[in-house]
KOLDREN-85799 format. One record per atom (N, C-alpha, C): residue in three letters; x, y, z. Coordinates in steps of 0.1 Angstrom, whole numbers, padded with zeros to 4 digits, always signed. Atoms other than C-alpha are relative to their C-alpha. Example, Ala and Ser with C-alpha at 12.3 -4.5 7.8 and 13.67 -1.06 7.14 Angstrom:
<vexvexs>
ALA+0009-0012+0000
ALA+0123-0045+0078
ALA+0009+0012+0000
SER-0009-0011+0000
SER+0137-0011+0071
SER-0008+0011+0008
</vexvexs>
This chain:
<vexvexs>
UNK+0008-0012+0000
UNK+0000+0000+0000
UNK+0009+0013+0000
UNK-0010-0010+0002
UNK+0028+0023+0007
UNK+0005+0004-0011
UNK-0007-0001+0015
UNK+0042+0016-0028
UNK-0005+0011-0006
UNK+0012-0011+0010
UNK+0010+0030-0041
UNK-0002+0017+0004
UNK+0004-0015-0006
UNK+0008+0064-0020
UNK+0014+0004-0005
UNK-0013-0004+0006
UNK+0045+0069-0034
UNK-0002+0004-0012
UNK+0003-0001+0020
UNK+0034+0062-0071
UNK-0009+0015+0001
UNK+0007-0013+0001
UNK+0008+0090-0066
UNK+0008+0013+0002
UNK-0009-0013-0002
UNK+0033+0113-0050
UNK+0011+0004-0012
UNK-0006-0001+0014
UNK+0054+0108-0080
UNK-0006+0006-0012
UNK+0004-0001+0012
UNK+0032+0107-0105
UNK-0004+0017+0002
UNK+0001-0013-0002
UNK+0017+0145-0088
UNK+0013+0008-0002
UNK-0009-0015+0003
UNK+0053+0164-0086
UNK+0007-0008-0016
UNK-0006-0003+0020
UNK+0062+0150-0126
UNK-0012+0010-0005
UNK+0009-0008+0004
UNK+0027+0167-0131
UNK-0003+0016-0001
UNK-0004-0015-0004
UNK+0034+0196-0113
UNK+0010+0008-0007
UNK-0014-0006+0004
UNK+0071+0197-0126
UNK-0008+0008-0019
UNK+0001-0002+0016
UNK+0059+0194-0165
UNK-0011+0008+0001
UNK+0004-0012+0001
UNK+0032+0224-0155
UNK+0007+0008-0003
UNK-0011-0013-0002
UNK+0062+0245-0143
UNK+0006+0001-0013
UNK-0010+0001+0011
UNK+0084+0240-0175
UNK-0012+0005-0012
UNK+0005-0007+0006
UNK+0052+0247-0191
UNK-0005+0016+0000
UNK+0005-0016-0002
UNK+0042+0280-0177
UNK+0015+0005-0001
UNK-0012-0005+0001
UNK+0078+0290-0175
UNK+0005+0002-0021
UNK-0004+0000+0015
UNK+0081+0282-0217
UNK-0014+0016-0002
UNK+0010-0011+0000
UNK+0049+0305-0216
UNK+0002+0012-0001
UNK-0007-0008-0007
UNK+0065+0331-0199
UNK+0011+0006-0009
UNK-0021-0009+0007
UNK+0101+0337-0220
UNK-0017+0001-0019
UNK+0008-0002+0010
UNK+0070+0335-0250
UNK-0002+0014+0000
UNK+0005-0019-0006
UNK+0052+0368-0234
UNK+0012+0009-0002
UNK-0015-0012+0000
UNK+0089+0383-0224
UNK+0002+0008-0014
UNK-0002-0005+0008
UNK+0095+0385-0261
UNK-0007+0008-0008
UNK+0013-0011-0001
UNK+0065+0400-0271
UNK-0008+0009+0003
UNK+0008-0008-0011
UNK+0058+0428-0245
UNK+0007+0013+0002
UNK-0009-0015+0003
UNK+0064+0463-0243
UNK+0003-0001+0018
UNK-0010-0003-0010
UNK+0089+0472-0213
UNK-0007+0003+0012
UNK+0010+0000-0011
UNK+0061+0479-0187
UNK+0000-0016+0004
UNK+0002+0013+0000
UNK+0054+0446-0190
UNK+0013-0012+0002
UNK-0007+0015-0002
UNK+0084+0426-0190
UNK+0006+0004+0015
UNK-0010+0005-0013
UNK+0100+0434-0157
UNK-0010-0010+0012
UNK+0007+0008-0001
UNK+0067+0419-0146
UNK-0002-0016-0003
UNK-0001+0014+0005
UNK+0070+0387-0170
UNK+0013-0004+0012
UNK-0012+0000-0007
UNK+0106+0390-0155
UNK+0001-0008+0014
UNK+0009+0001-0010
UNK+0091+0385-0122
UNK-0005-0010+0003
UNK+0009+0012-0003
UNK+0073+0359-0124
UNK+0006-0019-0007
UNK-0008+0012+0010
UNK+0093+0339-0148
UNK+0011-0003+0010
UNK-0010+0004-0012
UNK+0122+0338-0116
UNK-0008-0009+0006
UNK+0005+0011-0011
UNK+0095+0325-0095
UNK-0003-0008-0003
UNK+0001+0012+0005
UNK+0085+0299-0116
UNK+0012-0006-0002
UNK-0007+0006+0002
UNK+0118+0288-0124
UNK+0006-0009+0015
UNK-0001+0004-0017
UNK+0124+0287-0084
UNK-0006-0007+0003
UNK+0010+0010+0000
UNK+0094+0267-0081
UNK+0007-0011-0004
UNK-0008+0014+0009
UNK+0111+0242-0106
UNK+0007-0007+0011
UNK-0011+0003-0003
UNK+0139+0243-0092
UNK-0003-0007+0015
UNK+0005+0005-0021
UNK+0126+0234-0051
UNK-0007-0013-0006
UNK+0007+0008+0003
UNK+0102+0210-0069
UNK+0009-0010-0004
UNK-0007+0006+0005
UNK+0130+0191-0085
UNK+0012-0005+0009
UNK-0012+0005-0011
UNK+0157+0187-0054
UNK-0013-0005+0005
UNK+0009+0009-0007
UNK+0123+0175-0037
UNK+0000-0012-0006
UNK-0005+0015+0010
UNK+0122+0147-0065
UNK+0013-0009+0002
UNK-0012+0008+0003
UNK+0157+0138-0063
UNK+0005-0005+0013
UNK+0002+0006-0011
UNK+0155+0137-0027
UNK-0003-0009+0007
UNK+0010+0014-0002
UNK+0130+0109-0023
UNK+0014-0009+0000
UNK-0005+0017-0002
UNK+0147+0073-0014
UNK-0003-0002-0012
UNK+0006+0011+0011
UNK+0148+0051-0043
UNK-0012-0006+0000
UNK+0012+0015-0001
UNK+0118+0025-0048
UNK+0002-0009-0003
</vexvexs>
């Protein structure tokens, strides 16, 4: 049973991760397309997503084997 509460934990932060990578590709999309008001905002947000990644992904690699 534990196996299985693992698999879900898994299977949620790959879901999560391949959101982030997607809203982050999003993001450098907007950047290039935005008048100067606007991008220190994309700017902004596009750090904290990557940060996100980035925490999300040492949590991943932290886990125990299975």
């Amino acid at each position: 049973m534990a196996d299985t509460v693992i698999f879900h934990i898994n299977k949620e932060m790959t879901t999560m991760t391949n959101a982030l990578e997607n809203h982050i590709e999003e993001l450098r999309r907007e950047a290039n397309h935005c008048d100067p008001a606007e991008s220190a905002q994309i700017e902004a947000e596009l750090e904290q997503a990557r940060a996100e990644l980035a925490a999300l992904i040492a949590a991943e690699e932290a886990e125990p084997p299975h």
